[in-house]
C-alpha positions as CSV (number, residue, x, y, z in Angstrom):
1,X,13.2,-71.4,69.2
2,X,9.6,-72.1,68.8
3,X,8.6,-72.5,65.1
4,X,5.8,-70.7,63.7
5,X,4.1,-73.3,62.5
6,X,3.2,-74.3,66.3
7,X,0.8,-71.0,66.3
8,X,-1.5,-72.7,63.4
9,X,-3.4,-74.9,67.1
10,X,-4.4,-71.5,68.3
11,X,-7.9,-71.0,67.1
12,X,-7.8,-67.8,65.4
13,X,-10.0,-65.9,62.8
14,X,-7.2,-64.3,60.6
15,X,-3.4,-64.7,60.5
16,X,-2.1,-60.7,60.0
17,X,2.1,-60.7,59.2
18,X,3.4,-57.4,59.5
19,X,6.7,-56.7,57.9
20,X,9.4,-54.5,59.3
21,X,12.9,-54.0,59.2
22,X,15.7,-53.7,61.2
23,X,19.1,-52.6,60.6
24,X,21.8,-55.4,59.9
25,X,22.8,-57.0,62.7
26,X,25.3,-60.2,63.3
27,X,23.9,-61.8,66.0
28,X,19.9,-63.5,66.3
29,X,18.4,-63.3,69.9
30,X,17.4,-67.5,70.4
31,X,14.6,-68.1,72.5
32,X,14.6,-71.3,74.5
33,X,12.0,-73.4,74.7
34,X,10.4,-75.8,77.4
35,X,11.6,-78.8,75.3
36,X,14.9,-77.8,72.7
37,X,17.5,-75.7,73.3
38,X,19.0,-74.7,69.9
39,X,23.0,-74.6,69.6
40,X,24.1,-70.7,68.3
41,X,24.3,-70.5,64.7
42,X,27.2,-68.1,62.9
43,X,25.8,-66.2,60.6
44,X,27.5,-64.4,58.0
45,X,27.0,-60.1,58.4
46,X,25.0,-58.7,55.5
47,X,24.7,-55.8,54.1
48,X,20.8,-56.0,53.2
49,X,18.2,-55.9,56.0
50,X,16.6,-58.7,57.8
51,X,12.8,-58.9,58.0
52,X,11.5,-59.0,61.2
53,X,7.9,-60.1,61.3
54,X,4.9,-59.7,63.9
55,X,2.0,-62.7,64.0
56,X,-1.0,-61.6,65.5
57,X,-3.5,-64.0,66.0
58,X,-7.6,-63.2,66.6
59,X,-10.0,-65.8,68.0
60,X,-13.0,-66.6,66.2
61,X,-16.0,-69.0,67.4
62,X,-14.6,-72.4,66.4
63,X,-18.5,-73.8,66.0
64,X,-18.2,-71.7,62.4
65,X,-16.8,-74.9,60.5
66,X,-16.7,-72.8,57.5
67,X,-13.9,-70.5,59.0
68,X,-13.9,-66.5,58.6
69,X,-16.0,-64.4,55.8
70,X,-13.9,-62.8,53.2
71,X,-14.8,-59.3,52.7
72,X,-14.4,-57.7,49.2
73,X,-11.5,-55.3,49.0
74,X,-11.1,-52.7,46.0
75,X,-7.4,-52.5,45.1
76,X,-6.5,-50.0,48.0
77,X,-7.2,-52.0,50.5
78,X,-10.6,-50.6,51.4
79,X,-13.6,-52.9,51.8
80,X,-16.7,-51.7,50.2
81,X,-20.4,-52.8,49.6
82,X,-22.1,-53.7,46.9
83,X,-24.5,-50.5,45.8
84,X,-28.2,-51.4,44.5
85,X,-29.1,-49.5,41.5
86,X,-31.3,-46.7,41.3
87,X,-35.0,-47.6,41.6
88,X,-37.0,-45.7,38.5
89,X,-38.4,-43.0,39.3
90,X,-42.4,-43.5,39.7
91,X,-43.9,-41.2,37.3
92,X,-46.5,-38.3,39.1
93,X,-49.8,-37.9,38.8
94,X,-49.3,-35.3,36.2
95,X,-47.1,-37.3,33.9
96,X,-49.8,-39.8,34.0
97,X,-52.5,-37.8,33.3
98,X,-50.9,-36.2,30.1
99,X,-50.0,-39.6,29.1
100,X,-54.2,-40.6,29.3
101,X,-54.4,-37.2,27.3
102,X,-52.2,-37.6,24.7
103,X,-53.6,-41.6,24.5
104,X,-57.0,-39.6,23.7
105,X,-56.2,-37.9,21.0
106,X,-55.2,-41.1,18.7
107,X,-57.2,-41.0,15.5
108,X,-58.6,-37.9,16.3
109,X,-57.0,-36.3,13.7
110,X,-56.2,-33.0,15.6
111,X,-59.8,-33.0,16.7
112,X,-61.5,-33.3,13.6
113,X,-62.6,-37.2,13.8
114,X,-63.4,-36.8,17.3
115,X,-66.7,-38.3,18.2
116,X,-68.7,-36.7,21.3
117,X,-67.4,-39.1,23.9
118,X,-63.9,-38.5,22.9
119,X,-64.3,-35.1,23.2
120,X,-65.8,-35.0,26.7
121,X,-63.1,-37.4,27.8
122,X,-60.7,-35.0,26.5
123,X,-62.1,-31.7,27.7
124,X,-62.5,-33.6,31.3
125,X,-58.3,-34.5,31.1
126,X,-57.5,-31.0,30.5
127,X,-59.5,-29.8,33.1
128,X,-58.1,-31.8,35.7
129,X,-54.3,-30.9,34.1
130,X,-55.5,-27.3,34.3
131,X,-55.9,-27.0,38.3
132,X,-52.3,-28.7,38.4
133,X,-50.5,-26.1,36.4
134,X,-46.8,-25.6,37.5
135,X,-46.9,-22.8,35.8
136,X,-49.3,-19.9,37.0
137,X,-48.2,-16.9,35.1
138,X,-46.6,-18.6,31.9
139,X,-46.3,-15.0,30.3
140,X,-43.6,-14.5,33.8
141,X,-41.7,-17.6,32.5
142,X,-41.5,-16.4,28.8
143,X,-38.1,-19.4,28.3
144,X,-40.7,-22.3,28.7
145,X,-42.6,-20.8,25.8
146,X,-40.0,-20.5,23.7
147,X,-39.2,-23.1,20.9
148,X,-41.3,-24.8,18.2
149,X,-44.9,-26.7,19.2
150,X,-46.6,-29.1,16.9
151,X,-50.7,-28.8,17.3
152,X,-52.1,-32.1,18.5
153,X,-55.4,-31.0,19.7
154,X,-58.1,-28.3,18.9
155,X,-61.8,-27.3,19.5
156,X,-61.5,-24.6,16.9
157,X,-64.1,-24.8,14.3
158,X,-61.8,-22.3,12.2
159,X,-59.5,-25.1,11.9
160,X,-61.7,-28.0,10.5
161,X,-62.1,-26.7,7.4
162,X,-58.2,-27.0,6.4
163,X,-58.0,-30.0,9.0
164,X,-60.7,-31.6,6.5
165,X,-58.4,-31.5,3.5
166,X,-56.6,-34.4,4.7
167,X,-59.5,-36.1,3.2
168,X,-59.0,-35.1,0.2
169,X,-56.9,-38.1,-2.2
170,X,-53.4,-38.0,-2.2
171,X,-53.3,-34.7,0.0
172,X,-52.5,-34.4,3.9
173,X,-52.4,-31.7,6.2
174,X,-48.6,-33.5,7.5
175,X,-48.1,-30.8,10.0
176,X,-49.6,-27.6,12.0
177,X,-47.0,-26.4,14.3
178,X,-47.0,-22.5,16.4
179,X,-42.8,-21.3,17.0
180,X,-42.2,-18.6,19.5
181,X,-39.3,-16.1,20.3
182,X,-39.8,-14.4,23.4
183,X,-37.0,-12.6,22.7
184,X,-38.6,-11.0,20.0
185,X,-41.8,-11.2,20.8
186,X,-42.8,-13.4,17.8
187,X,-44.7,-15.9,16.7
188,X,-44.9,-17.7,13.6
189,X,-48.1,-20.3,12.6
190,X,-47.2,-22.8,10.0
191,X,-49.1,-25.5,8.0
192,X,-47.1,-28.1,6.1
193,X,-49.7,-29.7,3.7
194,X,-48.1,-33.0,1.7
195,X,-48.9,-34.9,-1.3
196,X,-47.1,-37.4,-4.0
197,X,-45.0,-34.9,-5.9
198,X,-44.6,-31.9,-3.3
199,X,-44.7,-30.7,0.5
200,X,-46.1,-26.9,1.0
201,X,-45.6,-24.7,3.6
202,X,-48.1,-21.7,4.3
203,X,-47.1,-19.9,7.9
204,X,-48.5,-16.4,9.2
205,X,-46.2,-14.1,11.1
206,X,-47.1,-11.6,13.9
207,X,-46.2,-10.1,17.3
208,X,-47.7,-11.0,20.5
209,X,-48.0,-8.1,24.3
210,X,-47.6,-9.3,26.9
211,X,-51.3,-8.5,28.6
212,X,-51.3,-10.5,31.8
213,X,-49.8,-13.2,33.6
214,X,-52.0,-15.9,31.8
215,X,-52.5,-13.5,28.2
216,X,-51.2,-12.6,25.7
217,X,-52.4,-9.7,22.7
218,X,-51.3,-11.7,18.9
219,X,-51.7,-9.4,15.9
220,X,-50.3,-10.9,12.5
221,X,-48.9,-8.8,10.0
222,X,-47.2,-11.0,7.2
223,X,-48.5,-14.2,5.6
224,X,-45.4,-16.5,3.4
225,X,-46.1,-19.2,1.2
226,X,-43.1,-21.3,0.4
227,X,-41.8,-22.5,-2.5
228,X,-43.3,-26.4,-3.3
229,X,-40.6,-28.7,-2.3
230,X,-40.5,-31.9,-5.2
231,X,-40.1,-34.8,-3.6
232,X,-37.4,-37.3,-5.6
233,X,-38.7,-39.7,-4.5
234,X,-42.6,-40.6,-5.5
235,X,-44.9,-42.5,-3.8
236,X,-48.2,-43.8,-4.4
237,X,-50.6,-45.7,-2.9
238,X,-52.0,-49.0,-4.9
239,X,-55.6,-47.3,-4.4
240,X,-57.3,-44.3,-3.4
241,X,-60.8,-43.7,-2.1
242,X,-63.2,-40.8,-3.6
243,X,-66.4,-40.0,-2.8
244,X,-67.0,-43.9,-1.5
245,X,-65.7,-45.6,-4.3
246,X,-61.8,-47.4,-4.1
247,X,-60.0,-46.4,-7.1
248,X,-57.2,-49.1,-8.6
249,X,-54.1,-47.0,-9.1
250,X,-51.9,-49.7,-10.2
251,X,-52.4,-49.6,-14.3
252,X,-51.1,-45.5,-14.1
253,X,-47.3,-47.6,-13.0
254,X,-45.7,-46.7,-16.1
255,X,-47.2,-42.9,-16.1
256,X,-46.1,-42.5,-12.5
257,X,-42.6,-43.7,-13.7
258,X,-42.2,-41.2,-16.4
259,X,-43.8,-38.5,-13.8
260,X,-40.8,-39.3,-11.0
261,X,-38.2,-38.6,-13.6
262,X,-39.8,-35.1,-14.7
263,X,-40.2,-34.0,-11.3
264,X,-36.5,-35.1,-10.1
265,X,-35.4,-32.6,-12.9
266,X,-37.5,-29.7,-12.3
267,X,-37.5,-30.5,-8.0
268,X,-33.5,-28.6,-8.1
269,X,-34.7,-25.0,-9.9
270,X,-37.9,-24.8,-8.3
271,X,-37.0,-25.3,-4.6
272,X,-34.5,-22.7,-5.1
273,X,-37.2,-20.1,-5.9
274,X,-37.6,-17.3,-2.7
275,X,-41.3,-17.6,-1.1
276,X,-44.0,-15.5,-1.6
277,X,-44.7,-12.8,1.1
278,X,-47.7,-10.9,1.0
279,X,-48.8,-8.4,4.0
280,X,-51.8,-8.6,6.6
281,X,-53.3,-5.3,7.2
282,X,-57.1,-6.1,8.4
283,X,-58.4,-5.2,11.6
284,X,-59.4,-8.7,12.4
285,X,-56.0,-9.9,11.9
286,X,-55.6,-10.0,15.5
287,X,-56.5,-12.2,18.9
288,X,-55.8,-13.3,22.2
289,X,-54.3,-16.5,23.8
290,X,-55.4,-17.5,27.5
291,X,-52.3,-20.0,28.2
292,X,-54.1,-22.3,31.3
293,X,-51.5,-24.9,31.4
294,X,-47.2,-24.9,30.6
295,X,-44.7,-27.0,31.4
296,X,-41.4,-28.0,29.7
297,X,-43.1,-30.4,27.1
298,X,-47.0,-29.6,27.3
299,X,-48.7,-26.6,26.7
300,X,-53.0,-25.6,26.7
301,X,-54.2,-22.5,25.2
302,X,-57.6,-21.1,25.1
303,X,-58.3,-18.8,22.6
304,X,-61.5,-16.8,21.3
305,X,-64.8,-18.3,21.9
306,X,-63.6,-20.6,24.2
307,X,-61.8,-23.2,21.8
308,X,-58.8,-25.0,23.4
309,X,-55.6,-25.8,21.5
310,X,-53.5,-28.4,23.0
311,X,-49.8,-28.4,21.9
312,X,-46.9,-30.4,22.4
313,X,-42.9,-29.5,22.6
314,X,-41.0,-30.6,19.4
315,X,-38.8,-33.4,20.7
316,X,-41.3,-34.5,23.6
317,X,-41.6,-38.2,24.0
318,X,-45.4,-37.5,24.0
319,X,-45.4,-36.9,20.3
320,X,-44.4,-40.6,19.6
321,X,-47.5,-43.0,19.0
């Protein structure tokens, strides 16, 4: 019987063993060969079966010194490539152009600071994000207007005057944000002004009509001023500066000290106290909003006169510095 090992001189790219079995048997078929003849061997009947195996050989090009390739094979036997991962996804030209806009605005605060070439940058930006609206009837897609905006932008001179408090020492306008339910048919305009000892909320409620695809009718008829929420925790800055001149805080220490532990005790029943609610019944209590650009995270609003109001979705990645 020829031995097995006498296949290893065929040139052959992989050596594949199948496996099989037959049922039990007592005799072995012998296979002469050209130079031994085996004598018959007795073997013993078992009861388990015998493997019978299959060698199938495959000829590769014996100048490949380094033999076959190994493939990579998952568990189940499968050979699979390597995947590349994902390329990022190249932002558009709109993403890019409300990330120059919202660059724009830095130390503008809201507008206010904003020097004449700012501005006309600014204006130009919105412009050019205003002929690429994906929106072009945001009063038909009421769900992308819903939810709470913070103001980062404004030409409206009505503003500057509360804008320009921020000026003032140890007072900030921290916040001015517009909510809308467009289930309801709401909207609500609040102002979060902070200082040392207390953060105060002054908001405007009203309804808004639905006028056209790009407009919308707002008349307000309740104005709430919340309760002063103290702040435990008081901080102040080592100097101020008023009317041009730096002021040392640091000798008032002690007297901010004794000032923190008053306000911790009085900060529980105060905040507790139910804001104030007082009515709006004028006949100029009222106004329009042109919306002229929306998308998920971005919205530009024109309003009276022409001013612009640029505003950005709470949560956006655009509201981060």
């Amino acid at each position: 019987m020829a031995s097995i090992s006498s296949l290893n001189q065929l040139p052959c790219k992989t050596l594949q063993i199948t496996c099989k079995y037959s049922k039990p048997t007592s005799k072995i078929s012998t296979f002469p060969s050209k130079t031994e003849v085996h004598k018959p061997i007795s073997i013993k009947q078992s009861t388990n079966p015998k493997p019978r195996f299959t060698v199938q050989a495959t000829k590769y090009d014996q100048d490949d010194e380094w033999g076959p390739e190994v493939e990579q094979i998952k568990p189940s036997g499968v050979a699979v490539a390597e995947e590349e991962p994902p390329k990022p996804k190249e932002p558009s030209e709109i993403d890019l152009l409300k990330k120059e806009l919202t660059d724009a605005f830095y130390g503008t605060n809201r507008g206010l600071s904003a020097s004449s070439e700012t501005r006309a940058e600014i204006v130009e930006l919105i412009t050019q994000l205003e002929s690429k609206n994906p929106t072009p009837a945001p009063t038909e897609a009421l769900t992308l207007l819903n939810g709470r905006w913070i103001l980062a932008y404004t030409s409206f001179s009505g503003l500057f005057p509360l804008l320009s408090r921020g000026n003032l020492p140890l007072l900030r306008v921290e916040e001015i944000s517009q909510t809308i339910d467009s289930e309801n048919f709401a909207v609500q305009n609040s102002v979060v002004f902070a200082g040392p000892l207390t953060t105060t909320e002054i908001s405007t409620n009203a309804k808004f009509e639905v006028r056209s695809p790009k407009r919308v009718q707002i008349k307000f008829d309740e104005g709430i001023i919340r309760t002063p929420q103290l702040t435990d925790s008081i901080e102040f800055p080592e100097n101020v500066e008023f009317l041009g001149q730096k002021i040392d805080l640091s000798p008032f220490k002690g007297l901010i000290t004794s000032v923190q532990d008053t306000a911790s005790s009085v900060a529980k029943s105060i905040s507790n106290q139910p804001p104030i609610k007082f009515p709006i019944s004028t006949d100029s209590a009222q106004s329009w909003l042109l919306t002229t650009y929306l998308d998920d995270e971005l919205r530009i609003s024109r309003g009276d006169a022409g001013s612009v109001f640029v505003l950005i979705k709470e949560g956006s990645p655009l509201l981060k510095p």
